[in-house]
C-alpha positions, 0 to 999 in steps of 0.5 A: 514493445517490452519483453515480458520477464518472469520469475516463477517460485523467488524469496525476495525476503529482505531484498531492496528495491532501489530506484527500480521501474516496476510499473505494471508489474504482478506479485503473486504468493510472494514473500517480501518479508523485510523488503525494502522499496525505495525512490520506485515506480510500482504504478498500476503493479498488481499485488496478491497474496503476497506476505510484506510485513515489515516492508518499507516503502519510501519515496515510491508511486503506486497509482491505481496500483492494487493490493488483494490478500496482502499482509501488511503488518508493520509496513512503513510507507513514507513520503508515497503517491498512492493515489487512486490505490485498491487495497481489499482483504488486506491485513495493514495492523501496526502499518505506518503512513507518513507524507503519502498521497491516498486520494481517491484510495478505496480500502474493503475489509482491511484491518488497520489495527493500531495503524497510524496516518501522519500527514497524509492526504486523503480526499475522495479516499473511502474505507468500506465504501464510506468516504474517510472525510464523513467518518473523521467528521463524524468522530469529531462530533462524537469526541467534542 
């Protein structure tokens, strides 16, 4: 069984996460401002209340991973699983998502304010519990 470690009251502003296992790990009041997490396993990792604006996520897996009370504003995620994702009360204005897998994602009350999504899968994912296939389907026939 793996030795549980904790780090208690740590800045990890502008750090980099480089080929890093954090499968199943907790942020909690963490700044991660300008952090850097790239080729890394944060697979069912908890995330709450954690300031990541200007994060960049590459090459990354977050399954049934969760976000509550997160600031992602002008975070960058590229080419990352985050299948089976919960993210609730979470800020995400100006975030960009380019190449990441969102099936089966469930977004509640988050702002996605001049967000961008770029070749993104997103089957079976839901915003507010409305699934993103009937609101794109009902933009598309609003917009004719």
């Amino acid at each position: 069984m793996d030795e549980k470690k904790v780090f208690n009251k740590m800045s990890l502003k502008s750090a980099v996460f480089e080929e890093v296992n954090l499968e199943c790990a907790v942020f909690n009041q963490t700044d991660m401002f300008c952090a850097a997490i790239v080729e890394a396993n944060l697979d069912e990792s908890r995330i709450e209340e954690c300031s990541m604006r200007k994060t960049q996520y590459r090459n990354v897996a977050m399954k049934n991973a969760s976000f509550q009370d997160v600031d992602l504003q002008m975070a960058a995620l590229a080419n990352a699983n985050l299948r089976e994702l919960s993210v609730k009360h979470s800020n995400m204005q100006g975030a960009g998502f380019q190449h990441v897998c969102m099936n089966d994602v469930n977004f509640k009350s988050c702002s996605f304010e001049n967000a961008e999504f770029n070749a993104c899968e997103m089957e079976g994912a839901k915003i507010d519990g409305i699934p993103v296939e009937e609101l794109l389907a009902a933009y598309k026939k609003v917009n004719q």
